[in-house]
DRENDOVEX-951237 format. One record per residue (C-alpha): residue number from 1; residue in three letters; x negated, y negated, z negated. Coordinates in steps of 0.25 Angstrom, whole numbers, plus 5000, padded with zeros to 4 digits. Layout:
% DRENDOVEX-951237
<site seq="NUM" type="ALA" X="X" Y="Y" Z="Z"/>
...
//
This chain:
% DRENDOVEX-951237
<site seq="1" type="UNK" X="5628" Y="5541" Z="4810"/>
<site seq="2" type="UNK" X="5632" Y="5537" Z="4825"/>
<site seq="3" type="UNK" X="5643" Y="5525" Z="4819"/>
<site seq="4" type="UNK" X="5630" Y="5518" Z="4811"/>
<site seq="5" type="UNK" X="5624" Y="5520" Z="4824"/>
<site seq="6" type="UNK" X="5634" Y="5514" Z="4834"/>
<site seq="7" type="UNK" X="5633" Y="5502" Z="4822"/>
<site seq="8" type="UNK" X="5620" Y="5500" Z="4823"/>
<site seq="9" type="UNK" X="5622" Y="5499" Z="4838"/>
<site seq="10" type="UNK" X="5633" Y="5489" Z="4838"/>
<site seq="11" type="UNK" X="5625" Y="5482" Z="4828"/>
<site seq="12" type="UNK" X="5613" Y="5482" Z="4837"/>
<site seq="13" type="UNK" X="5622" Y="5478" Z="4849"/>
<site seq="14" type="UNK" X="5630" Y="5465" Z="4842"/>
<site seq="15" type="UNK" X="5617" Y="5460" Z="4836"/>
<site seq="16" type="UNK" X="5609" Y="5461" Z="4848"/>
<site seq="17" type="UNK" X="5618" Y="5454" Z="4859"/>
<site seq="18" type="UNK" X="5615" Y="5442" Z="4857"/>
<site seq="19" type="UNK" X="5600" Y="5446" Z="4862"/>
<site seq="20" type="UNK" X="5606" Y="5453" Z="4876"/>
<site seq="21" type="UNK" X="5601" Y="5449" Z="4890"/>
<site seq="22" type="UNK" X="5615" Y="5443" Z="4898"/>
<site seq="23" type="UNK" X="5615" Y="5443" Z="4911"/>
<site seq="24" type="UNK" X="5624" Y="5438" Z="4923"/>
<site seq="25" type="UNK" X="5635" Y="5448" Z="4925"/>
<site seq="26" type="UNK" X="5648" Y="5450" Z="4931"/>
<site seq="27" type="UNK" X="5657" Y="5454" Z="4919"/>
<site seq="28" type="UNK" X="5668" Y="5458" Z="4930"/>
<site seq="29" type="UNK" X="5657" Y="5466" Z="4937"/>
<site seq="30" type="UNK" X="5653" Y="5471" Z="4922"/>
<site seq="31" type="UNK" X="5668" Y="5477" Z="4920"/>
<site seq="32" type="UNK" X="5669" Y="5483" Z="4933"/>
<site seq="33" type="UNK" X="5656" Y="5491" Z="4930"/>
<site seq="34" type="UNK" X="5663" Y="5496" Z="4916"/>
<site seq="35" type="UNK" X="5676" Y="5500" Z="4922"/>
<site seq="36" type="UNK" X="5673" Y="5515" Z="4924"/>
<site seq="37" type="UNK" X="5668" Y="5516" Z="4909"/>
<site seq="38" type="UNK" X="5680" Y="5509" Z="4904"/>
<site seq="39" type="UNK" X="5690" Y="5517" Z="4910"/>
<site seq="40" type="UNK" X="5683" Y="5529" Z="4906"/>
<site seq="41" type="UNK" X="5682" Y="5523" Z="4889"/>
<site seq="42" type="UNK" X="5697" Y="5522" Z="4891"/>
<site seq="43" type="UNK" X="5708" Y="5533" Z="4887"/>
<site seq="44" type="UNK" X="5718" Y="5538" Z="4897"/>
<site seq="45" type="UNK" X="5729" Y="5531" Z="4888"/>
<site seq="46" type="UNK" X="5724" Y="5516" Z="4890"/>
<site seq="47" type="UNK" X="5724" Y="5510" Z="4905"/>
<site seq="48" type="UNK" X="5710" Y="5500" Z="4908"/>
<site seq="49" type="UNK" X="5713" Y="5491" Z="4918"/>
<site seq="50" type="UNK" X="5700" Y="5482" Z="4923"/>
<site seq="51" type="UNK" X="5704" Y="5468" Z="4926"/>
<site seq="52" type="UNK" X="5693" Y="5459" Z="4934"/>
<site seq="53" type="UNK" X="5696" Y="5446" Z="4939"/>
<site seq="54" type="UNK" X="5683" Y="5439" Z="4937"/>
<site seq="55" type="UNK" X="5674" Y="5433" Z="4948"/>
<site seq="56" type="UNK" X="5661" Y="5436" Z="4950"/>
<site seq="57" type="UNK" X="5654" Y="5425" Z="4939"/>
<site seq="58" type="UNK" X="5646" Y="5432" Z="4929"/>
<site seq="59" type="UNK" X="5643" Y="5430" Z="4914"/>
<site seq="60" type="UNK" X="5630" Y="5430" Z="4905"/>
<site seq="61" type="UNK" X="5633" Y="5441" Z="4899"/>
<site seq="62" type="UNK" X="5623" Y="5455" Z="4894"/>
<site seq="63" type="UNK" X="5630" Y="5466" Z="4902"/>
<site seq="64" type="UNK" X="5632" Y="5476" Z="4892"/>
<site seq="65" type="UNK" X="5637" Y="5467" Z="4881"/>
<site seq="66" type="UNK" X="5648" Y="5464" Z="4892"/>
<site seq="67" type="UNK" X="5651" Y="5480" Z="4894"/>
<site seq="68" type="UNK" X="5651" Y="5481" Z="4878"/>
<site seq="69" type="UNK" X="5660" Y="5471" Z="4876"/>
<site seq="70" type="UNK" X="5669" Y="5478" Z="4887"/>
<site seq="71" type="UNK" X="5667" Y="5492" Z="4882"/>
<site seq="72" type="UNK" X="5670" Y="5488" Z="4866"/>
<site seq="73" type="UNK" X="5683" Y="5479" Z="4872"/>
<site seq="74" type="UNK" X="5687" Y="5492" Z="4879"/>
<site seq="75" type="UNK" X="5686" Y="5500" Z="4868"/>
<site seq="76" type="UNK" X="5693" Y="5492" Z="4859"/>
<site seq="77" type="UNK" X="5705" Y="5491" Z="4868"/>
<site seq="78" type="UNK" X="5707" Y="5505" Z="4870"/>
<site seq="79" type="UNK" X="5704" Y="5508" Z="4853"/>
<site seq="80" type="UNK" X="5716" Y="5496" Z="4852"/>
<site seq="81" type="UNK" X="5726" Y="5503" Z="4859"/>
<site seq="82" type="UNK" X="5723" Y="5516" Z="4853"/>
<site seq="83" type="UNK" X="5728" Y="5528" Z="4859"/>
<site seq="84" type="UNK" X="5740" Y="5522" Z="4865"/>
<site seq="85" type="UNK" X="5741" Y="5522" Z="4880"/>
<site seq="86" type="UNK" X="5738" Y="5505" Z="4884"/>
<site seq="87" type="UNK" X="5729" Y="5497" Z="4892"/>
<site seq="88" type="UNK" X="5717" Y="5489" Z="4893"/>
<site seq="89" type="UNK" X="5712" Y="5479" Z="4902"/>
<site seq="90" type="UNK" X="5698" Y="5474" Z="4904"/>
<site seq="91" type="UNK" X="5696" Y="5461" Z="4913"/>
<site seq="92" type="UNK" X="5686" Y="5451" Z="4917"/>
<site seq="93" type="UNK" X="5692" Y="5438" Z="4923"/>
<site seq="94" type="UNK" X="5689" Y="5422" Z="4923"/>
<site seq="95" type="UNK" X="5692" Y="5415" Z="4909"/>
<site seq="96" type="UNK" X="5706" Y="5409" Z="4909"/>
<site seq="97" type="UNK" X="5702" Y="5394" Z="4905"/>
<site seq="98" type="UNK" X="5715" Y="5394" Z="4897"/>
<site seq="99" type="UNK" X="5710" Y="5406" Z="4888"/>
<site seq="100" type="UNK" X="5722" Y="5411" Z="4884"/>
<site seq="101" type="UNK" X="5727" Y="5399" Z="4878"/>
<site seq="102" type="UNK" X="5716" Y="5398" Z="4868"/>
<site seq="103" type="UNK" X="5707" Y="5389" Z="4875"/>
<site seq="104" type="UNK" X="5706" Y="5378" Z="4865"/>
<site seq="105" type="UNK" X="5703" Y="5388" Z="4854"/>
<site seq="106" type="UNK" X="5693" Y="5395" Z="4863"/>
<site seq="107" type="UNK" X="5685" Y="5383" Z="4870"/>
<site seq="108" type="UNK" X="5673" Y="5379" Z="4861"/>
<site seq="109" type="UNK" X="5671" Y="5364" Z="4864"/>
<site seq="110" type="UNK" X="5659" Y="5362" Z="4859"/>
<site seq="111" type="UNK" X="5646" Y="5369" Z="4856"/>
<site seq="112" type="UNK" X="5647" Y="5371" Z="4842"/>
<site seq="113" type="UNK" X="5661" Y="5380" Z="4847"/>
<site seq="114" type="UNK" X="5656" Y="5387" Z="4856"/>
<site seq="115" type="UNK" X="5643" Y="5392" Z="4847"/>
<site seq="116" type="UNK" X="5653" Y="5396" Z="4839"/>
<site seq="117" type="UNK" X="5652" Y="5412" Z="4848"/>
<site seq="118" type="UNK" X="5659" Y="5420" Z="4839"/>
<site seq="119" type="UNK" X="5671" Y="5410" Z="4832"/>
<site seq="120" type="UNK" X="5684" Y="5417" Z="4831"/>
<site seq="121" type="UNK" X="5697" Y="5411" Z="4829"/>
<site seq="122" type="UNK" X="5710" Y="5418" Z="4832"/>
<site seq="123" type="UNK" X="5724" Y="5415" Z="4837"/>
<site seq="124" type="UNK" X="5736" Y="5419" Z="4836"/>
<site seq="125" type="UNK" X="5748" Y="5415" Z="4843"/>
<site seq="126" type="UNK" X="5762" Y="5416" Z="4838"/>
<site seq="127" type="UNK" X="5760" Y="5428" Z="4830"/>
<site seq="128" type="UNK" X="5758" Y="5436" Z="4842"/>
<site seq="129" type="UNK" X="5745" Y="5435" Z="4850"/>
<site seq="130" type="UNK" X="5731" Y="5432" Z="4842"/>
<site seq="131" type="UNK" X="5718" Y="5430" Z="4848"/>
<site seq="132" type="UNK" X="5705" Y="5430" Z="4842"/>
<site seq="133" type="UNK" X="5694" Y="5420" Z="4847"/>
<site seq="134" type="UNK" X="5680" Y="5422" Z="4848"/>
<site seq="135" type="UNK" X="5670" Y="5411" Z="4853"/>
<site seq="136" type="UNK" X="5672" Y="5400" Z="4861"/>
<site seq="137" type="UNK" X="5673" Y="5396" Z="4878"/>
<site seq="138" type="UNK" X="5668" Y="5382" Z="4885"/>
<site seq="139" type="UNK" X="5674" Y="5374" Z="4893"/>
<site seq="140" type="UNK" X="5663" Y="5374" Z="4900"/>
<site seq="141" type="UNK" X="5660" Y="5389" Z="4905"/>
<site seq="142" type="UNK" X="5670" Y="5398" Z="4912"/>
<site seq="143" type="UNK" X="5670" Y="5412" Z="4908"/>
<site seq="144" type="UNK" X="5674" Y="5427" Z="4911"/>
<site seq="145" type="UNK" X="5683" Y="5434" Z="4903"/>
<site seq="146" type="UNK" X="5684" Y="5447" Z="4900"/>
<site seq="147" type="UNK" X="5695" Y="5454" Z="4894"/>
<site seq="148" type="UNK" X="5700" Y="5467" Z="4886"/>
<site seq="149" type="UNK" X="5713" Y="5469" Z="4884"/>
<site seq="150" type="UNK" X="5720" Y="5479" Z="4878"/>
<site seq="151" type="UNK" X="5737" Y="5485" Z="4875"/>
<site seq="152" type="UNK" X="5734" Y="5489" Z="4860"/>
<site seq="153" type="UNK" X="5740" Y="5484" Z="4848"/>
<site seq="154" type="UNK" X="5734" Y="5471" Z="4849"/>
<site seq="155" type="UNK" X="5726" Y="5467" Z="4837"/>
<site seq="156" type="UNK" X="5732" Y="5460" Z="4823"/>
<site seq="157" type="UNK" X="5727" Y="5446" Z="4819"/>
<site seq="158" type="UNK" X="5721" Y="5452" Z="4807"/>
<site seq="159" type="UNK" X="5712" Y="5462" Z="4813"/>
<site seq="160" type="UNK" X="5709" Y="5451" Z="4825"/>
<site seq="161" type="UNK" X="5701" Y="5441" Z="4817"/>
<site seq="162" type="UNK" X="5691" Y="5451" Z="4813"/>
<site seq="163" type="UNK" X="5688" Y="5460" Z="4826"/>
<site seq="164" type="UNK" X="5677" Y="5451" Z="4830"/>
<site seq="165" type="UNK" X="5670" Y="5455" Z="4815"/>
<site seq="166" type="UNK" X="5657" Y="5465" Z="4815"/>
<site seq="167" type="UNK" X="5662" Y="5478" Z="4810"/>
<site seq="168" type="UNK" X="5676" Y="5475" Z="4810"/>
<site seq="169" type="UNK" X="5684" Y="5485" Z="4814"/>
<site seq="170" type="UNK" X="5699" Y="5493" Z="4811"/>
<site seq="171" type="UNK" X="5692" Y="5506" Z="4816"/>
<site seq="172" type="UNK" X="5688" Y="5516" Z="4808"/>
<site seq="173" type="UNK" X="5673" Y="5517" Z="4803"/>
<site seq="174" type="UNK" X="5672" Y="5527" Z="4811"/>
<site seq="175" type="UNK" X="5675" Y="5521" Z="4826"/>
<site seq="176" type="UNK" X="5672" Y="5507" Z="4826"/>
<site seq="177" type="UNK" X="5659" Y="5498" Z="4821"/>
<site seq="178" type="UNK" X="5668" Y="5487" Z="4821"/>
<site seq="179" type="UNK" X="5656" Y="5480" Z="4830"/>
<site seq="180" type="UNK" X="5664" Y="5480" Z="4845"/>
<site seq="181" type="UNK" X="5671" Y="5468" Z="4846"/>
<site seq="182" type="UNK" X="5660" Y="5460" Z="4836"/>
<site seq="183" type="UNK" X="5650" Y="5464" Z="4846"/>
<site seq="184" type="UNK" X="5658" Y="5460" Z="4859"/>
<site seq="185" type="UNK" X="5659" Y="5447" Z="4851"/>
<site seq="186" type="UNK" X="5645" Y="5445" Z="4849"/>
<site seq="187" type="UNK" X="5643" Y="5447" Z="4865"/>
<site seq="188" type="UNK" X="5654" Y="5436" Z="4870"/>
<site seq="189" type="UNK" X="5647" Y="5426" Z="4860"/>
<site seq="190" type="UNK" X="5634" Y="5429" Z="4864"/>
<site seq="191" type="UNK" X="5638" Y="5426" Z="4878"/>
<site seq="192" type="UNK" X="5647" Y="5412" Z="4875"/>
<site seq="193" type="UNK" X="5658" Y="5419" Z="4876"/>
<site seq="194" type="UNK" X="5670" Y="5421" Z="4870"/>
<site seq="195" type="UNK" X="5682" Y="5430" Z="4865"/>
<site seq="196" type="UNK" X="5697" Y="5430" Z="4865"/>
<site seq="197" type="UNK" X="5705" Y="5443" Z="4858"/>
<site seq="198" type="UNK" X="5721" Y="5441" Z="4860"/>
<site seq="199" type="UNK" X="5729" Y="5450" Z="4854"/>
<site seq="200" type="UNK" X="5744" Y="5452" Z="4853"/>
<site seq="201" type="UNK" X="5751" Y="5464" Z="4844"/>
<site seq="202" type="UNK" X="5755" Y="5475" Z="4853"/>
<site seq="203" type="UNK" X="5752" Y="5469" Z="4864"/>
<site seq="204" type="UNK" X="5735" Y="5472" Z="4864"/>
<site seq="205" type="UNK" X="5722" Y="5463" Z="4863"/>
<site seq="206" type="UNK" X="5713" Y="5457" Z="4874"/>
<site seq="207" type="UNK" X="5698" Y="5453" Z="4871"/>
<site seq="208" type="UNK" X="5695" Y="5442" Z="4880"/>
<site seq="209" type="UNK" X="5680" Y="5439" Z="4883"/>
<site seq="210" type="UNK" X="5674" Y="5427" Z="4888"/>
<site seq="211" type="UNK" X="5661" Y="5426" Z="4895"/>
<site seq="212" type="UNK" X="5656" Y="5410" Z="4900"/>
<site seq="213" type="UNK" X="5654" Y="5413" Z="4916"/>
<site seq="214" type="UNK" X="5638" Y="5414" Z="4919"/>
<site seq="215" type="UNK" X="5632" Y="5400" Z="4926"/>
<site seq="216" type="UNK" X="5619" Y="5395" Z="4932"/>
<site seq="217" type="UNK" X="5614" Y="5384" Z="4927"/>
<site seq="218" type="UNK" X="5621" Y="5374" Z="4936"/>
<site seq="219" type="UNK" X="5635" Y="5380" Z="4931"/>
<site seq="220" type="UNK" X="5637" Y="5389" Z="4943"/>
<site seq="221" type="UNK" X="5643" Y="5400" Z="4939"/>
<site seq="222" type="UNK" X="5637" Y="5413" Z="4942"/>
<site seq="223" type="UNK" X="5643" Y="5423" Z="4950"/>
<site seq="224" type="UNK" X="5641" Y="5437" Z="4956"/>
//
């Protein structure tokens, strides 16, 4: 049966990562090289737009979690908006130290916090806007971010809290293993990173991923 299959493949994938070789990479370099394979994964009725405004430091990171992540994010947005003519925009930029306003909900002060990879918590805010929080950030490290977003339905506080869950999914059996976002979980906690999803009704959702900025052991930071 091909879906047992492409189970047993995610399985294999999730279950595995934490074993992947990383290795310095540019993750704006990264999203440039995929642009031609994401315009083409997108429909004619949903625009892509490719956002970069990082510099040239460079994460730990294994290169094709990273283009995983990107491609299971994508693929997300376009099933999110679903069928209706919308956008989605994919960018790589410098972490905004102020993170949205959620910085004392996402700053893990001490070390017991920040091994704590895969806590969520969630948020909402006046009714209107939720956010789901997945690991923790140091003040100590700077990081790059990279973001999803997308013009769907946005998605409700019910179904928010579980989307990180292995195997959940509002698919049918028949097109989703309910294993994409759990695994792209799996790889940000394996790399100290961390994740933000805000969503607001009718107005879309943006994943927001956080990477800790590669250094040398002196602190330098490392760069192209």
């Amino acid at each position: 049966c091909t879906k047992a299959q492409e189970l047993v493949d995610e399985l294999q994938s999730f279950f595995t990562s934490k074993g992947s070789k990383a290795s310095s990479l540019n993750m704006a370099a990264c999203l440039r090289e995929m642009e031609e394979e994401l315009l083409e994964v997108c429909p004619q009725h949903i625009s892509l737009a490719i956002d970069i405004k990082a510099g040239d430091a460079r994460v730990l990171f294994n290169a094709e979690q990273l283009q995983q992540i990107i491609r299971n994010l994508c693929v997300n947005a376009i099933e999110a908006i679903d069928g209706q003519p919308g956008r989605i925009v994919i960018s790589v930029r410098n972490m905004d130290r102020n993170l949205l306003g959620l910085r004392h909900q996402m700053i893990g002060h001490t070390d017991t916090d920040r091994s704590a990879t895969t806590a969520v918590r969630m948020k909402t805010v006046k009714g209107i806007k939720s956010f789901l929080m997945s690991g923790y950030l140091s003040n100590k490290r700077n990081y790059i971010e990279l973001v999803v977003s997308d013009s769907g339905p946005g998605i409700s506080s019910e179904i928010l809290h579980h989307i990180f869950d292995p195997f959940f999914t509002t698919k049918p059996l028949s097109k989703g293993t309910g294993l994409g976002l759990s695994t792209v979980q799996g790889y940000v906690a394996g790399s100290a990173g961390a994740i933000i999803v805000e969503t607001m009704h009718g107005q879309g959702t943006g994943v927001h991923i956080y990477i800790p900025i590669a250094e040398d052991p002196e602190g330098t930071i490392l760069q192209s």
